[in-house]
C-alpha positions in Angstrom: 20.1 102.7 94.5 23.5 100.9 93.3 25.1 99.2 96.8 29.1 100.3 96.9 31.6 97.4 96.5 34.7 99.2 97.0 37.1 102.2 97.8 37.1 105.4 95.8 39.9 106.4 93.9 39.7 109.6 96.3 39.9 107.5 99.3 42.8 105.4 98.1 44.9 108.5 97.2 44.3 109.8 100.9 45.6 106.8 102.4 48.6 106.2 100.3 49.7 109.9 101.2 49.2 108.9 104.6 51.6 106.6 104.2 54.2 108.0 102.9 53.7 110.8 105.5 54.3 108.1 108.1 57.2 106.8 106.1 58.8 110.2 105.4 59.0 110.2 109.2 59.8 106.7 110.3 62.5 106.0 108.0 65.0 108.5 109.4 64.5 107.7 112.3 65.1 104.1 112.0 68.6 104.6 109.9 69.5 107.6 112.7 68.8 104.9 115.6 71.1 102.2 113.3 73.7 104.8 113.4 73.3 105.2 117.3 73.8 101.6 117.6 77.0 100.9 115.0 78.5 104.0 117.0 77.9 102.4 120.7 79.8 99.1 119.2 82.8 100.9 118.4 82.8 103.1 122.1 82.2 99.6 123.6 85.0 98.1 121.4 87.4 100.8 122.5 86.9 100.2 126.3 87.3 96.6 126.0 91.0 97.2 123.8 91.7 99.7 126.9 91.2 96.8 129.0 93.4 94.3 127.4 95.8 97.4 126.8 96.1 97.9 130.2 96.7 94.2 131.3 99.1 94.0 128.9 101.1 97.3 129.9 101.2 96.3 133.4 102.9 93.1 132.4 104.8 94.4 130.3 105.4 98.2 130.4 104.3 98.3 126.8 101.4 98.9 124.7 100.1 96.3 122.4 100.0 97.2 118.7 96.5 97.6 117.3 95.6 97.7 113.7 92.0 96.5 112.7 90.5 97.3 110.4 87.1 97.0 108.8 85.3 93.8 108.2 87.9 91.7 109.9 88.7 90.1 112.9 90.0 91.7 115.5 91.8 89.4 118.2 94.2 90.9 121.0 95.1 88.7 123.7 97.3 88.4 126.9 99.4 86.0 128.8 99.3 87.0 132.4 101.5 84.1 133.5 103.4 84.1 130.1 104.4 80.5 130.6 106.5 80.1 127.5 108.4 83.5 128.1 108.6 84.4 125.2 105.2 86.9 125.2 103.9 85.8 121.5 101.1 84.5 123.7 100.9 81.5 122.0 100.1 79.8 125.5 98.5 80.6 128.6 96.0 82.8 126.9 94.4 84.3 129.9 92.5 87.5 128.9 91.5 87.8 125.3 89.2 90.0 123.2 87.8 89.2 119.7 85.3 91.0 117.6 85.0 92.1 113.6 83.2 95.1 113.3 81.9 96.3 109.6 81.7 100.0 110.3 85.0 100.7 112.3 89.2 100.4 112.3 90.8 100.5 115.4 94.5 102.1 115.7 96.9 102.7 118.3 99.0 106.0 118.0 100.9 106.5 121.3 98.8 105.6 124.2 95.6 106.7 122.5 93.2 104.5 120.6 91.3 105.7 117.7 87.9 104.5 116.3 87.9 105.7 112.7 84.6 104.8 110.5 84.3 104.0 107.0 80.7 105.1 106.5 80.2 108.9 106.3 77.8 110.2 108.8 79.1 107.9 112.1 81.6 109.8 114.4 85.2 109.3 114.9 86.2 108.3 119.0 89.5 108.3 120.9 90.4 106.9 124.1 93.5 107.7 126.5 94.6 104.3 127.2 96.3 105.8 130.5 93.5 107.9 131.7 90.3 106.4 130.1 89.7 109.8 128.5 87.5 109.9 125.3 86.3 112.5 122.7 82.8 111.2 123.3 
């Protein structure tokens, strides 16, 4: 009797269907969890402009303009004491955000914020900056 040396082709086709099985599943999964994450960022994003909107309001008894947009940075920043006057917050920088995120704009219409994202599939946010209220 001949000793085996190796896998049958039968064998070999069952585990590379296996595979893919397992893949079919996983893969999904993985880009609906990456989604998940990119969305969190932007609700995250929105409560820390909220923050720096409502420094800046009671200041000022305005909202600060916001218009970022996709892939660069975003910086809004706030001078509590406003040393120079002036409020172009070019000193005194007290309370300051800065981020870039690749999937999201962030605009101010009013005294709402909107997330709006460029990749079809993620969800579109809003926040009150008055009441905190979101569409989450």
């Amino acid at each position: 009797m001949r000793k085996r040396k190796g896998f049958t082709l039968m064998e070999l086709i069952i585990v590379v269907i296996i595979i893919a099985i397992l893949a079919a599943i996983g893969i999904p999964q993985f880009f609906k969890a990456a989604g998940k994450a990119k969305e969190g960022a932007a609700k995250s994003n929105l409560g820390h402009i909220r923050k720096i909107q409502l420094a800046y309001e009671s200041l000022t008894g305005a909202w600060l303009a916001v218009g970022c947009t996709r892939g660069n940075p975003c910086r809004l920043q706030v001078d509590v004491d406003n040393l120079d006057g002036d409020n172009n917050h070019s000193t005194g920088v007290d309370v300051q955000i800065a981020f870039t995120d690749v999937e999201y704009s962030y605009t101010r219409s009013g005294n709402v914020i909107t997330a709006t994202p460029g990749t079809v599939g993620l969800g579109t946010f809003t926040m009150d900056l008055a009441t905190g209220a979101t569409n989450w």
